[in-house]
N, C-alpha and C positions, 0 to 999 in steps of 0.2 A: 675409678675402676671402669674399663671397657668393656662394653659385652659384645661379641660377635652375635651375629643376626644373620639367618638363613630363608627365605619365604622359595617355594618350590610352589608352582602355579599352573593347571593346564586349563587351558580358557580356550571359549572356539573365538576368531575374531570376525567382525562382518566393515567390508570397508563400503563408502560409495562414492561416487566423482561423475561430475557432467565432460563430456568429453563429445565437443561440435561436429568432431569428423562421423562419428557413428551414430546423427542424428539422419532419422530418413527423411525424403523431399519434402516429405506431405506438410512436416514438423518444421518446415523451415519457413512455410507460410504463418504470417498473424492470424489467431482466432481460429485456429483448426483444430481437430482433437485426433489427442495423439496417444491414444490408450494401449496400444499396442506394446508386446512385448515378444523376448525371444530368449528360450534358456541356450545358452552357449557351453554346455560342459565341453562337446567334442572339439570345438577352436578357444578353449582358455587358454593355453599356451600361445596363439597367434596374439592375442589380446594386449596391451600394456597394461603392469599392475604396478603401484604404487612399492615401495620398499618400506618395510615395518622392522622399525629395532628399538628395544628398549634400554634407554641408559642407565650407566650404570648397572649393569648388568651381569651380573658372574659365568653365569654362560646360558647358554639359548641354543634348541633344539624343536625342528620341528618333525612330530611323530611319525613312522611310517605306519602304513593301514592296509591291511590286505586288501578293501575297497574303499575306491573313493566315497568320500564324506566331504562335501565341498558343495559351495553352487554358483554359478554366475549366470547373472542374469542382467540383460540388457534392455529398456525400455526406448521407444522408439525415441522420445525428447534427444539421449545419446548421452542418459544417466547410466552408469552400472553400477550393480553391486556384485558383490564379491563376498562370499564368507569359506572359512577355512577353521 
């Protein structure tokens, strides 16, 4: 006997990735420190962001929100993260 199986899921997700082009000069030198960071909500669209899909998957939607709920955030190394 088969059983069908449905899981319905709404989850926030947070991604992160080093990316060399958006690291700043100072960070490019050894032994410096590079604590610096910078919230980017108003250029996330300029940004490149990774593509997320889950297989197998019946179908996939992402919510709309009267206000943003989101963050990115860039650290001067020229790591980001990303949550949504």
């Amino acid at each position: 006997m088969l059983f069908a199986q449905e899981l319905t899921l709404d989850t926030r997700i947070t991604f992160f990735w080093d990316d060399s082009r958006l690291m700043t000069p100072e960070c490019r030198d050894e032994g410096s420190d590079c604590d610096d960071h910078f919230d980017l909500k108003r250029r996330e669209q300029d940004l490149w962001k990774p593509d997320l899909y889950i297989l197998n998957s019946r179908s996939a939607k992402q919510h709309e929100q009267p206000l943003r709920n989101g963050m990115v955030y860039l650290v001067a190394t020229g790591r980001v993260f990303l949550s949504k």
